[in-house]
C-alpha positions in Angstrom: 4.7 18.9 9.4 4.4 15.3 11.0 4.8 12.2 9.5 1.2 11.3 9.1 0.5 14.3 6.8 3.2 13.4 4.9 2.4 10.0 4.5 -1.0 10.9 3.4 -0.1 13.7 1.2 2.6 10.9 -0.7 -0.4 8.1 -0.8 -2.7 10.7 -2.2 0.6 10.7 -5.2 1.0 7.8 -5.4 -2.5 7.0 -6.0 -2.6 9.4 -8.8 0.3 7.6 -10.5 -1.3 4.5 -10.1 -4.4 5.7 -11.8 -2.7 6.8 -14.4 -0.4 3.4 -14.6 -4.1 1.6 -14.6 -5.2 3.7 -17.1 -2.8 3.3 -19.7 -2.7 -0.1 -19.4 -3.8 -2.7 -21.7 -5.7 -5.3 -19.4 -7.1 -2.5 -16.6 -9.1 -4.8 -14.4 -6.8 -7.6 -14.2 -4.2 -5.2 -13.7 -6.0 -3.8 -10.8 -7.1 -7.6 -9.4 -3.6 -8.3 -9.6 -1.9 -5.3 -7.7 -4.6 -5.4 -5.2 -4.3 -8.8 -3.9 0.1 -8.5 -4.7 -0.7 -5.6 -2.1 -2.8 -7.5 0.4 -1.3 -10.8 0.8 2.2 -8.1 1.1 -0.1 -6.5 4.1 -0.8 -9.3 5.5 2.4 -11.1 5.9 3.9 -7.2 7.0 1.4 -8.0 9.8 2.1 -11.4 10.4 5.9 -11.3 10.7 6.8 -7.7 10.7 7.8 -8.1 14.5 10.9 -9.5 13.2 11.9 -6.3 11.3 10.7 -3.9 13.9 7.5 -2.5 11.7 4.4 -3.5 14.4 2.0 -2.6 11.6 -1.8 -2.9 12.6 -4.7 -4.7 10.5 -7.2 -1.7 9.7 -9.6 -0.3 7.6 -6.6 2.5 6.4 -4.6 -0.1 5.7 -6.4 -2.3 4.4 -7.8 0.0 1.4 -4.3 1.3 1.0 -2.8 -1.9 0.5 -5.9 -2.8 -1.7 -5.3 0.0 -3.8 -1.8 0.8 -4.2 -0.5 -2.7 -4.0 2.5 -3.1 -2.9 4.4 0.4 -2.5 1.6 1.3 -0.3 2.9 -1.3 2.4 6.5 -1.2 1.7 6.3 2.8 2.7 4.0 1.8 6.0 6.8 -0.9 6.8 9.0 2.2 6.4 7.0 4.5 8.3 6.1 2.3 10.8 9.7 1.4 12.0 
């Protein structure tokens, strides 16, 4: 198995968890708003200055929705993958 199936089979998990996290909680929307853009802004600073950790991590449409919808795990685990 190589790396990117296994990095999509653990987003496809962790999006599961995070629909039920959204789910169960109280304010769902603002929750969402709030891990979304947590997960962006997280993206784009990974992209910005993630030369100076070794993770060259590219601005894309995968990325972009990942980030967008995981938050914050999403691009932690792509600054992982991608070193």
């Amino acid at each position: 198995m190589d790396s990117e199936k296994i990095f999509c089979i653990i987003c496809g998990m962790i999006i599961l968890v995070m629909l039920v996290t959204y789910i169960k909680r109280k304010h769902k929307i603002l929750s969402f708003i709030f891990g979304s853009l947590s997960g962006m802004t997280a993206l784009f600073l990974l992209c910005r200055y993630g030369s100076f950790i070794g993770a060259e991590v590219p601005l894309n449409f995968f990325n972009l929705c990942g980030s967008g919808i995981l938050g914050i795990p999403f691009v932690v685990f792509l600054a992982i993958i991608c070193r």
